[in-house]
C-alpha positions as CSV (number, residue, x, y, z in Angstrom):
1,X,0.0,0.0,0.0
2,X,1.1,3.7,-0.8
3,X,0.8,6.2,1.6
4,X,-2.8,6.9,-0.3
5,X,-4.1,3.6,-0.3
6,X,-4.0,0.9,-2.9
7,X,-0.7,0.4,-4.9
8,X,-1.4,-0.8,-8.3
9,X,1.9,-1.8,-8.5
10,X,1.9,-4.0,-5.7
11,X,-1.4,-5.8,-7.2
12,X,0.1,-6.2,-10.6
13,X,3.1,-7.5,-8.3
14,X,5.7,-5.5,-10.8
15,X,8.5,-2.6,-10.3
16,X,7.5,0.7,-10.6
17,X,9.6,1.1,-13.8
18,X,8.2,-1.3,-15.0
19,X,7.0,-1.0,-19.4
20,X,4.5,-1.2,-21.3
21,X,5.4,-4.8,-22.1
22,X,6.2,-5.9,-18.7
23,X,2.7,-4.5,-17.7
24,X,0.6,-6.3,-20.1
25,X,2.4,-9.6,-19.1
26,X,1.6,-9.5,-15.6
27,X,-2.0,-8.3,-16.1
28,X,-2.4,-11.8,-18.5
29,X,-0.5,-13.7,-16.2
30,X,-3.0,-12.4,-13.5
31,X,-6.1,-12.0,-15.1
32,X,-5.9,-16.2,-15.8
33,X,-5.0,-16.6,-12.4
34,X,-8.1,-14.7,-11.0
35,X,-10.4,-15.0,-13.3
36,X,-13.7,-15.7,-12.1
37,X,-14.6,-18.0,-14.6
38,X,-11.3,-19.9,-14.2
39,X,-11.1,-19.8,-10.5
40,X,-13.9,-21.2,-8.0
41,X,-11.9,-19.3,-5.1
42,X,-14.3,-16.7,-3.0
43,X,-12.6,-13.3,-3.6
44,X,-11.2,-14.0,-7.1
45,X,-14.2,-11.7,-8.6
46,X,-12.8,-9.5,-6.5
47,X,-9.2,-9.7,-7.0
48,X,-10.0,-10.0,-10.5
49,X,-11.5,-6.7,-10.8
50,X,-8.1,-5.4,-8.6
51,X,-5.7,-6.6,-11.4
52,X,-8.2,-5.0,-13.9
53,X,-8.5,-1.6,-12.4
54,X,-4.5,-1.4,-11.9
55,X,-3.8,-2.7,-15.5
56,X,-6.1,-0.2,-16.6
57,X,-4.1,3.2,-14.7
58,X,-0.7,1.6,-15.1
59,X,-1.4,0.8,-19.2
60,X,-2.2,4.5,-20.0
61,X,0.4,6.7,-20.2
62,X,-1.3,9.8,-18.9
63,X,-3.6,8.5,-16.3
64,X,0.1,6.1,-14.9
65,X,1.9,9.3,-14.8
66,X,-0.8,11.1,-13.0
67,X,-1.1,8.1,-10.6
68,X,2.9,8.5,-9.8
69,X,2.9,11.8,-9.3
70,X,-1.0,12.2,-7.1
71,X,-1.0,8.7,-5.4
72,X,-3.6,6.5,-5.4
73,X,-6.4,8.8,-3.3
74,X,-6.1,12.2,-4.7
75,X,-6.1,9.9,-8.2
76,X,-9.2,8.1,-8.0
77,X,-11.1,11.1,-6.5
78,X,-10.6,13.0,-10.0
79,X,-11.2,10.5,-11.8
80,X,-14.4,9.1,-10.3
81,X,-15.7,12.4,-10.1
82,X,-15.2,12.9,-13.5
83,X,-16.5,9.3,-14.7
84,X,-20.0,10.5,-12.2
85,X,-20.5,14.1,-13.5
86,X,-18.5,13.6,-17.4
87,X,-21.5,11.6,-18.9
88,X,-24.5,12.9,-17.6
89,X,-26.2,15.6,-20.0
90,X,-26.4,19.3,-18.9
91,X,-23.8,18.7,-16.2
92,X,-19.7,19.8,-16.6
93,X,-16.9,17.4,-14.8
94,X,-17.0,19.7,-11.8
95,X,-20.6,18.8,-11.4
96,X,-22.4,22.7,-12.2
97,X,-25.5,22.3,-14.3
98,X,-25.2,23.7,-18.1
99,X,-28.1,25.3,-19.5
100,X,-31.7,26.7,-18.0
101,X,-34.8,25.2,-17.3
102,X,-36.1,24.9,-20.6
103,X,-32.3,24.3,-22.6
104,X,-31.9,20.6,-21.2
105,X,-31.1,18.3,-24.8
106,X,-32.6,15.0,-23.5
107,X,-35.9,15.4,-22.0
108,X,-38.6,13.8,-22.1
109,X,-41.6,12.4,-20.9
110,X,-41.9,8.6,-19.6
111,X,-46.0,8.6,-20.8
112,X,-46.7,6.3,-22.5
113,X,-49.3,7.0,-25.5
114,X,-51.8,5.0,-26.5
115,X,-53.9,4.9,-30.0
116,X,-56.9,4.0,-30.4
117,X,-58.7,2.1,-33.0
């Protein structure tokens, strides 16, 4: 564990200078291990979804440098914020609503009509 919390080096069980290659072996190497599928074990859903989430940070350039440099708390705070509030329509990344009342692109009503013959 970092200071932060998790270490996704630690799960990928790999050096910290670890590349790209070196990375993508241990996640396959892993990802058999644990997969839930392959393995009847109780938590290998769980550490399944560990070795996922890690391989995930540590293959991206951007988000692994980020990681290194923010540790693993201040990390996953931006980035789950931004996963919660980047998707939803009429709301920015830092969660403030775009538009008015009336400018909001996807509403509608959940009535359902019905014709008659």
């Amino acid at each position: 564990m970092t200071m932060h919390g998790k270490n996704y080096y630690q799960t990928l069980k790999i050096k910290k200078n670890a590349g790209a290659e070196d990375i993508k072996q241990a996640y396959r190497k892993l990802a058999l291990k644990f997969h839930p599928d392959l393995n009847n074990h109780q938590d290998a859903e769980e550490k399944f979804k560990a070795i996922s989430e890690a391989y995930e940070i540590l293959s991206d350039t951007e988000k692994r440098r980020q990681y290194d440099r923010m540790g693993h708390t201040h990390f996953f705070e931006k980035y789950k914020r931004q996963d919660i509030f980047g998707g939803v329509p009429g709301w920015g990344c830092k969660g403030r609503r775009m538009g008015g009342r009336f400018n909001r692109p996807y509403f509608f009503s959940l009535k359902k009509e019905h014709k008659t013959a």
